[in-house]
Backbone as a ProteinNet text record, in pm:
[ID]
protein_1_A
[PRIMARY]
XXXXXXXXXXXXXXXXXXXXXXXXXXXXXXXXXXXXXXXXXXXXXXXXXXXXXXXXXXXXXXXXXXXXXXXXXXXXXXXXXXXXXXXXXXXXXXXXXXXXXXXXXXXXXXXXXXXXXXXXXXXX
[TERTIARY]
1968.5	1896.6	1893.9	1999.1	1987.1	1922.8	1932.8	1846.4	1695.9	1635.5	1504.4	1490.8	1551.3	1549	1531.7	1614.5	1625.1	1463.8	1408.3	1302.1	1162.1	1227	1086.3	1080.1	1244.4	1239.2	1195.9	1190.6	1131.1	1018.2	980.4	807.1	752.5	808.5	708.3	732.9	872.1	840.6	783.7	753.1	683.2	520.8	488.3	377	294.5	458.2	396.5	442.1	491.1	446.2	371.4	278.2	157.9	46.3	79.2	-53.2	-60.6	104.8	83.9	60.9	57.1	42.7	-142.8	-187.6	-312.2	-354.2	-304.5	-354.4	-352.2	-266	-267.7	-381.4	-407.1	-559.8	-624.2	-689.6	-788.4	-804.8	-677.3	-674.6	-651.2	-684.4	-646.5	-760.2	-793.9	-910.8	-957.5	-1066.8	-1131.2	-1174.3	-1143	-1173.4	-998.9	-995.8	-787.3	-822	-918.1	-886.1	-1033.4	-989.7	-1104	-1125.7	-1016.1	-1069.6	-1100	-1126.9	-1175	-996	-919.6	-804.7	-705.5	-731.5	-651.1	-697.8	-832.5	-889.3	-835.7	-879.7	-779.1	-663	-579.6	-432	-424	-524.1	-536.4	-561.2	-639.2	-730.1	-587.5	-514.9	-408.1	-323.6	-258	-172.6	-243.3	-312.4	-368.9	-379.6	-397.2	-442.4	-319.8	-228.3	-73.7	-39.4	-81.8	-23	-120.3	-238.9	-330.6	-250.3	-163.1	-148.1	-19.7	31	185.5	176.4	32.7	29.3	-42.9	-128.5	-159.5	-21.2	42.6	203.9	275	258.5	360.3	261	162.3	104.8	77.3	75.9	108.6	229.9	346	475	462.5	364	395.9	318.3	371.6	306	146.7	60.8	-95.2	-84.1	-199	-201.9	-319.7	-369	-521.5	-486.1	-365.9	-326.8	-352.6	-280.7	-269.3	-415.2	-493.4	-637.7	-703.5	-673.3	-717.3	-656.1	-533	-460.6	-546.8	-599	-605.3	-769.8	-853.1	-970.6	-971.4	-877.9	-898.2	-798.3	-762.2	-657.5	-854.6	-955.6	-1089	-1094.9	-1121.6	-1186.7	-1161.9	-1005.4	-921	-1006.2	-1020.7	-1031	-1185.1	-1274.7	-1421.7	-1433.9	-1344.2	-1358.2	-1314.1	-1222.4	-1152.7	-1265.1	-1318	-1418.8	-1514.7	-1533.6	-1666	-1589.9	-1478.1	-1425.2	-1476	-1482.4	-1549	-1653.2	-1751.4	-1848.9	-1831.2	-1695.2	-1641.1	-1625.5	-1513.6	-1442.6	-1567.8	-1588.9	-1686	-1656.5	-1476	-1441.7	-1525.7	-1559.2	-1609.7	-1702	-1780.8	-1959.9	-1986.9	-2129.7	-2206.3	-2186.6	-2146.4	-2121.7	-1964.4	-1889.3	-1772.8	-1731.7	-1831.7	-1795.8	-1835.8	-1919.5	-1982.2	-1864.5	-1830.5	-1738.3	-1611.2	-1598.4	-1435	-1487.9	-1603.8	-1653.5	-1623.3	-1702.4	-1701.2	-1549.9	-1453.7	-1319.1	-1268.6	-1313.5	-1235.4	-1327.9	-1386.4	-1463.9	-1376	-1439.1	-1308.4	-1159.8	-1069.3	-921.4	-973.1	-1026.4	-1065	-1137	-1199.7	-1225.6	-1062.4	-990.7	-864.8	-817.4	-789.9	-693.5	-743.2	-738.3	-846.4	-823.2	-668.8	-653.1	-717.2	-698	-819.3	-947.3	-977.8	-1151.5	-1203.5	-1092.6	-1125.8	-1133.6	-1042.1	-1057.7	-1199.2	-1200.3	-1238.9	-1417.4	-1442.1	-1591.7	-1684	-1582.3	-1582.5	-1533.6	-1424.1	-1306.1	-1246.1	-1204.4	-1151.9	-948	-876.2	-733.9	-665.6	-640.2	-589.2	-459.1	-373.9	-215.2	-261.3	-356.3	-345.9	-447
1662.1	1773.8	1763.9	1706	1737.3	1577.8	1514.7	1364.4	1411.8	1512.2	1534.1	1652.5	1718.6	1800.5	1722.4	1660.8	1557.7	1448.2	1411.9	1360	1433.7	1549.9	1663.5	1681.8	1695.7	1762.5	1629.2	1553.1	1427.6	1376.9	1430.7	1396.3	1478	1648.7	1735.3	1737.3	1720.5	1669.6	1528.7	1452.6	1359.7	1401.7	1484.6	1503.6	1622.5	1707.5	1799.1	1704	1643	1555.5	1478.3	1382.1	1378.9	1477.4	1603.8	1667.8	1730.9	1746.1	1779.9	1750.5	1591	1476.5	1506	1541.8	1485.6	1630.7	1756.9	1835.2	1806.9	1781.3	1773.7	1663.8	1577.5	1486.1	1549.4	1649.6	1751.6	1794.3	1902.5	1969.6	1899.8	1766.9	1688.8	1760.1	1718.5	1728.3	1583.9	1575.4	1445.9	1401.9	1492.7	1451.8	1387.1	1408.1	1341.5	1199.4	1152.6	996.9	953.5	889.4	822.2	677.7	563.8	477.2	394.1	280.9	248.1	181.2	151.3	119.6	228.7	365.6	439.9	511.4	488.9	532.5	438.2	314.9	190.3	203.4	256.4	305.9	411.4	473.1	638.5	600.1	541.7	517.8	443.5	346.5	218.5	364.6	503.1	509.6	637.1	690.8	750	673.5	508.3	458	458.7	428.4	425.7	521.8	639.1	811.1	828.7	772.9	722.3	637.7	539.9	425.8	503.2	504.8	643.7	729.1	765.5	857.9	780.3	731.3	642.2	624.1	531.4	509	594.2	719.7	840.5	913.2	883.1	959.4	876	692.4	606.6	622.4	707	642.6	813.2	881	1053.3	1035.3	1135.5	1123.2	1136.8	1087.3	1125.5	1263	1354.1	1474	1530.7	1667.1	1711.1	1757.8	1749.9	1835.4	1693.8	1568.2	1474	1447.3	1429.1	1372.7	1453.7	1560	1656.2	1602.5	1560.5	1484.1	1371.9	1300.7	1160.6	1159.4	1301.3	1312.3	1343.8	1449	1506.4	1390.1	1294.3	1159.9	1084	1079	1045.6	1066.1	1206.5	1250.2	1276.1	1230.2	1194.2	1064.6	945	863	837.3	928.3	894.6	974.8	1094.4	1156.9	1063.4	974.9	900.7	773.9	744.4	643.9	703.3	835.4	880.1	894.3	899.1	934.9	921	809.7	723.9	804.5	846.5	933.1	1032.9	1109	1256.7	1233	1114.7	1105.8	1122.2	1253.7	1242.2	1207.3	1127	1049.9	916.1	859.5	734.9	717	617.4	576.9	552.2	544.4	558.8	376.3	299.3	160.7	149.3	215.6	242.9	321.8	440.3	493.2	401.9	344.1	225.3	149	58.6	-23.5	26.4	166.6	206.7	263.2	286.9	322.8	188.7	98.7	-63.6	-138.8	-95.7	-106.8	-53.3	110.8	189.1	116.7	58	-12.6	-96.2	-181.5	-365.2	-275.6	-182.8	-141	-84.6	-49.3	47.3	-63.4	-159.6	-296	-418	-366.1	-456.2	-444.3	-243.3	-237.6	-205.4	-296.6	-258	-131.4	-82.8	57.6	134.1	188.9	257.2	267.3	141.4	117	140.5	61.2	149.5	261	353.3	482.8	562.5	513.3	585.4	593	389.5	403	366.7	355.2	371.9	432.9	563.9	636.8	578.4	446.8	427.2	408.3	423.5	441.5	303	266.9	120.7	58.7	192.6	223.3	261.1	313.9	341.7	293
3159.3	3101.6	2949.3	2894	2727.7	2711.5	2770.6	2758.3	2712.6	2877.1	2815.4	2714.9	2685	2567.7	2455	2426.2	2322.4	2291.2	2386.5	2439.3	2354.5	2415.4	2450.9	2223	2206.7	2052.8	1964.2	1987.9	1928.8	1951.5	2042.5	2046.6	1972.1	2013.3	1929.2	1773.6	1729.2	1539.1	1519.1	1556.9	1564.9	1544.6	1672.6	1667.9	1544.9	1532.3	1401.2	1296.7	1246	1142.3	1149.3	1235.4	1238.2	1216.5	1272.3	1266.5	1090	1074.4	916.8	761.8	849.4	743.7	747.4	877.4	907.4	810.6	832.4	784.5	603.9	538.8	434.8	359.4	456	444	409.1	516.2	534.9	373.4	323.7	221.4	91	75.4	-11.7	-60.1	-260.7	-321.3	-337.2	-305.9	-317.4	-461	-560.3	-668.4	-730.6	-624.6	-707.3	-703	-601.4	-610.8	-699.9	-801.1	-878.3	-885.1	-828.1	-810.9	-686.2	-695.7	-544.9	-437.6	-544.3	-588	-464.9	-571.8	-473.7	-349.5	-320.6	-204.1	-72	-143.6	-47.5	27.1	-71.1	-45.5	49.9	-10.1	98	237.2	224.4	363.1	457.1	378.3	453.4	526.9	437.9	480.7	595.3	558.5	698.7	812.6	791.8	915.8	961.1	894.8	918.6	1066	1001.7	1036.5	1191.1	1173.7	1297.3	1429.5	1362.2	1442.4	1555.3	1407.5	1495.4	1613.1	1553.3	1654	1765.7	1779	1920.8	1970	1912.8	2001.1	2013.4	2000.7	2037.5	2144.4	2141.9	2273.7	2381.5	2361.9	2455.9	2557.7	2483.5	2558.6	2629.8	2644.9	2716.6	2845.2	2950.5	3062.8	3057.8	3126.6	3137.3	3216.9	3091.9	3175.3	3123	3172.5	3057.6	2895.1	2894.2	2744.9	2636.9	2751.4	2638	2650	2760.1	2682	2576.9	2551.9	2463.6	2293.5	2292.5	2188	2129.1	2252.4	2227.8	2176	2230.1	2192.5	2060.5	1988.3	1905.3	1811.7	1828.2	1780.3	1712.1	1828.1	1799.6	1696.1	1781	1614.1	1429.1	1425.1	1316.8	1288.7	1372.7	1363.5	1290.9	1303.8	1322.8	1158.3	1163.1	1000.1	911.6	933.3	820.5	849.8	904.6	860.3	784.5	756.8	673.1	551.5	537.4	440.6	312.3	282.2	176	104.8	191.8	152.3	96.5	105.9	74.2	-30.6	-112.8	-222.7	-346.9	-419.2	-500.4	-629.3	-671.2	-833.4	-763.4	-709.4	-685.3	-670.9	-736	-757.3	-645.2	-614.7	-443.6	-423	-511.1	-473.3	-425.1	-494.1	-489.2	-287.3	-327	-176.3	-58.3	-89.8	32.5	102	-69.6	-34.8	61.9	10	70.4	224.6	247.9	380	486.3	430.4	484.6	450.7	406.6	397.8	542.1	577.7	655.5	797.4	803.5	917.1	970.6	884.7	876.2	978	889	913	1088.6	1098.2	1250.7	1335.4	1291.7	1363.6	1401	1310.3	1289.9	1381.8	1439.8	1495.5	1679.1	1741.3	1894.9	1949	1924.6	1996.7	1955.4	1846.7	1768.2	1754	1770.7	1784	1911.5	1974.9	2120.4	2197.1	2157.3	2145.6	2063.3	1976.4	1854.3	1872.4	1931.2	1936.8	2161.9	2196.5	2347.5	2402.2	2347.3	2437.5	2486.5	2518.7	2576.2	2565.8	2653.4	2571	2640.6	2537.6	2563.1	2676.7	2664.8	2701	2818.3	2875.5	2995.2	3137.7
[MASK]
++++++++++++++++++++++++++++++++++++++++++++++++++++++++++++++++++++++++++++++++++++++++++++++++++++++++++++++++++++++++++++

């Protein structure tokens, strides 16, 4: 019993620090990042916070709550490829590039892409 307690309390701070990392994305100002430099960076460590979370919802039972995770895991996935476009310190050559950056990184990684542009979930 305290095995899965223990289980249960580590998935869910896991998963709220994912979701609060993800939220603080959200509320970032896009004028904080001005070069193409630190958008790069931005983009690496969200994908980071992305990847985490695929493998923390890989290792949970299949159920309707988690496909709801893994949809709305999508749709993290599909905003941070537009991203580029948002950041308004960066020139429209500048946003391209970091758009076609966040491509390449979401082409890199198959779970993600697979999810992200077929639904499909790799882990299961």
């Amino acid at each position: 019993m305290i095995r899965y307690i223990k289980i249960y309390s580590f998935i869910i701070v896991v998963i709220f620090n994912s979701c609060n990392s993800y939220s603080s994305y959200e509320n970032r100002q896009p004028e904080l990042i001005t070069t193409l430099n630190e958008g790069k960076s931005f983009i690496d460590s969200q994908m980071s916070l992305l990847i985490n979370e695929f493998n923390v919802l890989c290792k949970l039972k299949r159920n309707e709550q988690l496909k709801e995770k893994y949809l709305l895991l999508r749709s993290k996935i599909l905003d941070l490829n537009e991203m580029g476009f948002k950041l308004v310190g960066l020139s429209s050559a500048e946003q391209i590039e970091l758009v076609k950056y966040v491509s390449e990184k979401i082409k890199e990684n198959k779970k993600l892409n697979n999810l992200a542009y077929s639904g499909k979930i790799s882990c299961w």
